[in-house]
Legacy VTK file of the C-alpha trace (Angstrom):
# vtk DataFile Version 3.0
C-alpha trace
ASCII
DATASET POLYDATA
POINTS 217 float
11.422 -23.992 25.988
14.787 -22.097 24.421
15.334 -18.774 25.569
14.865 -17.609 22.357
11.213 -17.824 23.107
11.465 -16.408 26.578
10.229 -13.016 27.250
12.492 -11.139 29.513
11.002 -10.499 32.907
13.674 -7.349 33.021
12.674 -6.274 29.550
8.694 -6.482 30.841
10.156 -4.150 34.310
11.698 -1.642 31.569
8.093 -1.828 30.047
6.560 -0.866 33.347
8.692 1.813 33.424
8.060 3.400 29.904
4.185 2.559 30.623
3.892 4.983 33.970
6.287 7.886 32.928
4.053 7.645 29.310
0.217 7.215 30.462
1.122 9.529 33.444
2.370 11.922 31.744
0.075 11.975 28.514
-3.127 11.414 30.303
-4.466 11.202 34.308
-5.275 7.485 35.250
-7.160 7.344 38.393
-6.497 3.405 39.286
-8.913 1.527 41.513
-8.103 -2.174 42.961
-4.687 -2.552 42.231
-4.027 -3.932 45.632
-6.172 -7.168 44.587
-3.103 -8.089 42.272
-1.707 -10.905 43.876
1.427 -9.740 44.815
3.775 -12.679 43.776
2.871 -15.814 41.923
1.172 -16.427 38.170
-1.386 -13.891 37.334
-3.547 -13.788 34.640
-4.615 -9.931 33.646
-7.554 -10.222 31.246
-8.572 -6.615 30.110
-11.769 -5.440 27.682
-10.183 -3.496 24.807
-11.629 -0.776 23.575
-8.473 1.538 22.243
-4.897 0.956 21.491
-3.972 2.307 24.259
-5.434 0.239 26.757
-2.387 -2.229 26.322
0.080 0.335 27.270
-2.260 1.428 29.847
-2.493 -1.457 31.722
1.335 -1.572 31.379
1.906 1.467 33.289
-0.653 0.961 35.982
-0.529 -2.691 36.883
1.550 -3.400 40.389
3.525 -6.176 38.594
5.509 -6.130 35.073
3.321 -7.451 32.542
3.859 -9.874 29.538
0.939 -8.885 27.134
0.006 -10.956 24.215
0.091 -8.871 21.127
-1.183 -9.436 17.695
1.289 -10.129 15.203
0.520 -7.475 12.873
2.496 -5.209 15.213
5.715 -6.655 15.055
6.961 -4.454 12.684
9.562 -2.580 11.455
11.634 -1.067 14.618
7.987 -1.781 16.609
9.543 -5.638 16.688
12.936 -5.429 18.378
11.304 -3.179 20.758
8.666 -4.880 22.120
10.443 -8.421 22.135
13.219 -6.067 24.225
10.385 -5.286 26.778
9.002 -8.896 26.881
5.670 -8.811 25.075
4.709 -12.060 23.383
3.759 -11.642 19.727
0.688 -14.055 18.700
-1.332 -15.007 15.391
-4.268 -14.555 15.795
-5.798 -16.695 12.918
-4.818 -20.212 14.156
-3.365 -21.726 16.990
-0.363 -20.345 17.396
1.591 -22.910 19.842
4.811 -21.404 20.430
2.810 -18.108 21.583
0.992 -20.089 23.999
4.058 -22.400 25.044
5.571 -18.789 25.615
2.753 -17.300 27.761
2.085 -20.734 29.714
6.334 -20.181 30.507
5.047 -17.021 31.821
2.731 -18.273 34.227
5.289 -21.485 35.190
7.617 -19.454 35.910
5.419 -16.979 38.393
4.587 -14.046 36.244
1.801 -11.962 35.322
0.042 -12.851 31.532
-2.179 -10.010 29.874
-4.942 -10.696 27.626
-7.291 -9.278 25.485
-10.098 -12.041 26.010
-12.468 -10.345 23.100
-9.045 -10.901 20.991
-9.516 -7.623 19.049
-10.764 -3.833 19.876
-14.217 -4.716 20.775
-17.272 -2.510 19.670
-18.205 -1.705 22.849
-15.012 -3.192 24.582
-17.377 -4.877 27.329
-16.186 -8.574 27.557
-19.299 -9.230 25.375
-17.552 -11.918 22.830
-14.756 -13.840 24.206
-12.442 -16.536 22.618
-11.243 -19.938 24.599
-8.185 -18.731 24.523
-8.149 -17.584 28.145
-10.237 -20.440 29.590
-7.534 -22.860 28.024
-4.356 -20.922 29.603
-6.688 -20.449 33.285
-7.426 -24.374 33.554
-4.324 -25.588 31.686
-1.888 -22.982 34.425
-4.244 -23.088 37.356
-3.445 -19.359 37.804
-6.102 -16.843 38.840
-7.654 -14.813 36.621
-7.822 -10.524 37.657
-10.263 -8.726 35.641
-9.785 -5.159 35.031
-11.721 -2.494 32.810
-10.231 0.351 30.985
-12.955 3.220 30.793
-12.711 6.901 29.415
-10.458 6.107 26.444
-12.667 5.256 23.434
-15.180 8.245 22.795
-18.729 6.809 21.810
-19.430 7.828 17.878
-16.132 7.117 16.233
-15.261 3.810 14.070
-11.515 4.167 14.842
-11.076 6.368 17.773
-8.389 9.197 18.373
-6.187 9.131 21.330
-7.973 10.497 24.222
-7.899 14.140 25.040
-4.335 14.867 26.541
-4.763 15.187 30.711
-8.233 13.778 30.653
-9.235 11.009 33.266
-8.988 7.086 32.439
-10.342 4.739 34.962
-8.568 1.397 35.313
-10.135 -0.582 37.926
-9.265 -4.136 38.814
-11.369 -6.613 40.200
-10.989 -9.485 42.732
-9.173 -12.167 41.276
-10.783 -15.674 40.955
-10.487 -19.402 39.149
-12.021 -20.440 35.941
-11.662 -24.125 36.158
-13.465 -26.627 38.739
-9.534 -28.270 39.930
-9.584 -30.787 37.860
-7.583 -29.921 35.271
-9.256 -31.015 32.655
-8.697 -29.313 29.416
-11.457 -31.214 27.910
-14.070 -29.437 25.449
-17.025 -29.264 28.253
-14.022 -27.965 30.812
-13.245 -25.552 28.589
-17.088 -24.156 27.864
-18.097 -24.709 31.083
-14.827 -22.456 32.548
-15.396 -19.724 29.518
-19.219 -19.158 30.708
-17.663 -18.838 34.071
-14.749 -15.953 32.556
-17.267 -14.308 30.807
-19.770 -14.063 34.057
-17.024 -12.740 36.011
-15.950 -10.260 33.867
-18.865 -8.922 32.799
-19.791 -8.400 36.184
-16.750 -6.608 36.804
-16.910 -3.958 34.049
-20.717 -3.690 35.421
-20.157 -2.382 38.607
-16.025 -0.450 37.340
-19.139 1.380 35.348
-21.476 2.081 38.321
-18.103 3.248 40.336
-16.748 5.603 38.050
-19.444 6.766 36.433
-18.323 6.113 32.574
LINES 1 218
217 0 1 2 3 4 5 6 7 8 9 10 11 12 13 14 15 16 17 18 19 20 21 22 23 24 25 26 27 28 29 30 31 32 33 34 35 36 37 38 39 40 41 42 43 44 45 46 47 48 49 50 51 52 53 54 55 56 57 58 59 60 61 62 63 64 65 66 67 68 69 70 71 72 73 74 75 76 77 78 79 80 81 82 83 84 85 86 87 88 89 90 91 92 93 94 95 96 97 98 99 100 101 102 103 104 105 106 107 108 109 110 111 112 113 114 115 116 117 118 119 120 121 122 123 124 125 126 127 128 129 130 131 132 133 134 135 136 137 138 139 140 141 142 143 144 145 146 147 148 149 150 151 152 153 154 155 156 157 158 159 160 161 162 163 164 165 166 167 168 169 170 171 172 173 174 175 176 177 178 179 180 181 182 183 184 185 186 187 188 189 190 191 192 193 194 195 196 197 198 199 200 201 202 203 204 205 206 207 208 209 210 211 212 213 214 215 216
Protein backbone atom coordinates (compact mmCIF):
# COMPACT_ATOMS: atom_id res chain seq x y z
CA UNK A 1 0.00 0.00 0.00
CA UNK A 2 1.72 3.69 -0.88
CA UNK A 3 1.47 6.14 1.69
CA UNK A 4 -0.49 8.09 -0.39
CA UNK A 5 -3.32 5.91 0.70
CA UNK A 6 -2.34 5.80 4.32
CA UNK A 7 -4.34 7.65 6.79
CA UNK A 8 -2.20 9.33 9.32
CA UNK A 9 -2.50 7.82 12.75
CA UNK A 10 -1.22 11.53 14.04
CA UNK A 11 -3.70 13.26 11.78
CA UNK A 12 -6.62 10.72 13.37
CA UNK A 13 -4.91 11.91 17.28
CA UNK A 14 -5.41 15.69 15.98
CA UNK A 15 -9.02 14.43 15.14
CA UNK A 16 -9.50 13.20 18.66
CA UNK A 17 -8.54 16.29 19.76
CA UNK A 18 -10.89 18.62 17.66
CA UNK A 19 -13.71 15.85 18.43
CA UNK A 20 -13.60 16.33 22.55
CA UNK A 21 -12.88 20.17 22.76
CA UNK A 22 -16.03 20.32 19.90
CA UNK A 23 -18.81 17.73 21.25
CA UNK A 24 -17.75 18.84 24.81
CA UNK A 25 -18.09 21.98 24.39
CA UNK A 26 -21.26 22.19 22.01
CA UNK A 27 -23.21 19.54 23.73
CA UNK A 28 -22.87 17.20 27.23
CA UNK A 29 -21.96 13.50 26.28
CA UNK A 30 -22.43 11.29 29.17
CA UNK A 31 -20.18 8.13 27.84
CA UNK A 32 -20.85 4.64 29.15
CA UNK A 33 -18.36 1.53 28.39
CA UNK A 34 -15.52 3.12 27.06
CA UNK A 35 -13.26 1.02 29.16
CA UNK A 36 -14.39 -2.15 26.96
CA UNK A 37 -12.24 -0.54 24.06
CA UNK A 38 -9.49 -2.73 23.79
CA UNK A 39 -6.83 -0.69 24.71
CA UNK A 40 -4.15 -1.52 21.99
CA UNK A 41 -4.53 -3.71 18.96
CA UNK A 42 -7.14 -3.54 15.72
CA UNK A 43 -10.53 -2.42 16.68
CA UNK A 44 -13.40 -2.31 14.77
CA UNK A 45 -16.01 0.63 16.03
CA UNK A 46 -19.32 -0.06 14.29
CA UNK A 47 -21.84 2.76 15.29
CA UNK A 48 -25.89 3.13 14.31
CA UNK A 49 -26.21 6.53 12.61
CA UNK A 50 -28.83 8.48 13.15
CA UNK A 51 -27.36 12.32 12.71
CA UNK A 52 -24.32 13.83 11.23
CA UNK A 53 -22.99 14.27 14.13
CA UNK A 54 -22.66 10.97 15.43
CA UNK A 55 -19.32 10.62 13.35
CA UNK A 56 -17.72 13.45 15.08
CA UNK A 57 -19.20 12.21 18.18
CA UNK A 58 -17.75 9.09 18.35
CA UNK A 59 -14.50 10.94 17.42
CA UNK A 60 -14.36 12.87 20.49
CA UNK A 61 -15.45 10.23 22.91
CA UNK A 62 -13.77 7.04 21.82
CA UNK A 63 -10.47 6.10 24.12
CA UNK A 64 -8.45 5.53 20.90
CA UNK A 65 -8.00 7.86 17.63
CA UNK A 66 -10.35 6.76 15.14
CA UNK A 67 -10.13 6.26 11.29
CA UNK A 68 -13.87 6.59 10.18
CA UNK A 69 -15.01 5.64 6.80
CA UNK A 70 -16.75 8.53 5.21
CA UNK A 71 -18.90 8.81 2.20
CA UNK A 72 -17.40 10.39 -0.64
CA UNK A 73 -19.81 13.03 -1.16
CA UNK A 74 -18.03 14.85 1.67
CA UNK A 75 -14.80 15.28 0.32
CA UNK A 76 -15.31 18.53 -0.77
CA UNK A 77 -14.13 21.72 -1.27
CA UNK A 78 -11.72 22.67 1.87
CA UNK A 79 -13.93 19.62 3.76
CA UNK A 80 -11.23 17.26 1.64
CA UNK A 81 -7.75 18.37 2.67
CA UNK A 82 -9.09 18.47 6.08
CA UNK A 83 -10.31 15.35 6.77
CA UNK A 84 -7.55 13.37 4.73
CA UNK A 85 -5.20 15.74 7.28
CA UNK A 86 -7.01 14.03 10.27
CA UNK A 87 -6.94 10.48 8.74
CA UNK A 88 -10.51 9.68 7.75
CA UNK A 89 -10.84 7.31 4.82
CA UNK A 90 -13.12 8.60 2.07
CA UNK A 91 -15.33 5.64 0.44
CA UNK A 92 -17.94 5.21 -2.55
CA UNK A 93 -20.51 4.03 -1.53
CA UNK A 94 -22.13 2.73 -4.82
CA UNK A 95 -19.64 -0.08 -5.69
CA UNK A 96 -16.84 -1.69 -4.27
CA UNK A 97 -14.56 0.66 -3.68
CA UNK A 98 -11.11 -1.40 -3.19
CA UNK A 99 -8.62 1.09 -2.42
CA UNK A 100 -11.07 2.31 0.53
CA UNK A 101 -11.11 -1.05 1.86
CA UNK A 102 -7.28 -1.84 1.11
CA UNK A 103 -7.00 1.51 3.19
CA UNK A 104 -9.19 0.54 6.20
CA UNK A 105 -7.90 -3.26 6.22
CA UNK A 106 -4.11 -1.12 6.53
CA UNK A 107 -5.84 0.27 9.44
CA UNK A 108 -6.56 -2.75 11.20
CA UNK A 109 -2.90 -4.46 10.01
CA UNK A 110 -1.31 -2.03 11.30
CA UNK A 111 -3.18 -2.07 14.99
CA UNK A 112 -5.67 0.70 14.77
CA UNK A 113 -9.14 1.39 15.46
CA UNK A 114 -11.72 1.33 12.06
CA UNK A 115 -15.21 3.17 12.41
CA UNK A 116 -18.18 2.20 10.58
CA UNK A 117 -21.47 3.04 9.83
CA UNK A 118 -22.78 -0.67 9.30
CA UNK A 119 -26.46 0.68 8.04
CA UNK A 120 -24.05 2.67 5.45
CA UNK A 121 -26.27 5.80 5.53
CA UNK A 122 -28.36 7.89 8.33
CA UNK A 123 -30.74 5.22 9.17
CA UNK A 124 -34.54 5.96 9.81
CA UNK A 125 -34.49 4.93 13.06
CA UNK A 126 -30.59 4.58 13.30
CA UNK A 127 -31.08 1.07 15.14
CA UNK A 128 -28.70 -1.39 13.29
CA UNK A 129 -31.96 -2.53 11.57
CA UNK A 130 -30.44 -2.85 7.79
CA UNK A 131 -26.86 -3.59 7.57
CA UNK A 132 -24.49 -4.03 4.51
CA UNK A 133 -21.58 -6.93 4.29
CA UNK A 134 -19.36 -4.50 4.37
CA UNK A 135 -18.43 -4.97 8.03
CA UNK A 136 -18.75 -8.78 8.13
CA UNK A 137 -16.13 -8.82 5.17
CA UNK A 138 -13.47 -6.40 7.01
CA UNK A 139 -14.34 -8.55 10.73
CA UNK A 140 -13.54 -12.11 9.09
CA UNK A 141 -11.10 -10.89 6.42
CA UNK A 142 -8.90 -8.73 9.69
CA UNK A 143 -9.86 -11.06 12.49
CA UNK A 144 -10.28 -7.90 14.63
CA UNK A 145 -13.08 -7.56 17.18
CA UNK A 146 -15.91 -5.82 16.55
CA UNK A 147 -17.16 -2.90 19.62
CA UNK A 148 -20.61 -1.85 19.19
CA UNK A 149 -21.64 1.44 20.40
CA UNK A 150 -25.02 3.50 20.15
CA UNK A 151 -25.35 7.16 19.81
CA UNK A 152 -28.77 8.23 21.50
CA UNK A 153 -30.31 11.80 22.15
CA UNK A 154 -29.14 13.38 18.88
CA UNK A 155 -31.85 12.83 16.23
CA UNK A 156 -35.28 14.26 17.58
CA UNK A 157 -38.23 11.83 16.55
CA UNK A 158 -40.59 13.83 13.83
CA UNK A 159 -38.07 15.46 11.57
CA UNK A 160 -36.96 14.08 7.93
CA UNK A 161 -33.55 15.83 8.20
CA UNK A 162 -32.87 16.65 11.74
CA UNK A 163 -31.29 19.92 13.27
CA UNK A 164 -28.29 19.77 15.42
CA UNK A 165 -29.28 18.89 18.84
CA UNK A 166 -30.17 21.49 21.36
CA UNK A 167 -26.78 23.17 22.46
CA UNK A 168 -25.77 21.61 26.23
CA UNK A 169 -28.33 18.88 26.00
CA UNK A 170 -27.32 15.20 26.97
CA UNK A 171 -26.06 12.53 24.25
CA UNK A 172 -25.53 9.05 25.42
CA UNK A 173 -22.72 7.10 23.76
CA UNK A 174 -22.47 3.78 25.22
CA UNK A 175 -20.18 1.03 24.05
CA UNK A 176 -20.67 -2.46 24.30
CA UNK A 177 -18.45 -5.53 24.94
CA UNK A 178 -16.47 -6.24 22.08
CA UNK A 179 -16.79 -9.66 20.28
CA UNK A 180 -15.90 -11.77 16.82
CA UNK A 181 -18.03 -12.08 13.80
CA UNK A 182 -16.38 -14.91 12.07
CA UNK A 183 -16.17 -18.75 13.27
CA UNK A 184 -11.76 -18.66 12.86
CA UNK A 185 -11.69 -19.87 9.84
CA UNK A 186 -11.17 -17.24 7.77
CA UNK A 187 -13.19 -17.89 5.25
CA UNK A 188 -14.44 -15.02 3.27
CA UNK A 189 -16.73 -17.25 1.45
CA UNK A 190 -20.48 -16.12 0.65
CA UNK A 191 -22.11 -18.46 3.56
CA UNK A 192 -19.03 -17.00 5.94
CA UNK A 193 -19.97 -13.86 5.15
CA UNK A 194 -24.05 -14.29 5.82
CA UNK A 195 -23.59 -16.45 8.43
CA UNK A 196 -20.99 -13.69 10.32
CA UNK A 197 -23.50 -10.62 9.21
CA UNK A 198 -26.59 -12.43 11.08
CA UNK A 199 -24.15 -12.74 13.87
CA UNK A 200 -23.14 -8.50 13.60
CA UNK A 201 -26.52 -7.70 13.32
CA UNK A 202 -27.62 -9.94 16.58
CA UNK A 203 -24.98 -8.36 18.50
CA UNK A 204 -25.67 -5.06 17.76
CA UNK A 205 -29.04 -4.96 17.97
CA UNK A 206 -28.81 -6.29 21.25
CA UNK A 207 -26.56 -3.67 22.22
CA UNK A 208 -28.59 -0.58 21.24
CA UNK A 209 -31.50 -2.69 23.12
CA UNK A 210 -30.32 -2.63 26.41
CA UNK A 211 -27.84 1.34 25.68
CA UNK A 212 -31.89 2.10 25.38
CA UNK A 213 -33.10 0.40 28.61
CA UNK A 214 -29.84 2.14 30.41
CA UNK A 215 -30.29 5.52 29.45
CA UNK A 216 -33.61 5.80 29.07
CA UNK A 217 -33.79 7.31 25.29
Amino acid sequence: MSEVSRPSPRGAAVARGIGIGLMYGLWRPRVLGAWRVPAQGPVILAGNHAHNVDGPMLIGTCPRPLHFLVKKEAFVGPLDPFLRGIGQIEIDRSSADRTAIATALGVLERGGVLGIFPEGTRGAGGDFAQLRAGLAYFAVRSGAPIVPVAVLGSARKGRLVSALPPLRSRIDVVYGEPFEAGDGSGLRTRKALDAATAVIQKRLTAHMTEARQATGH
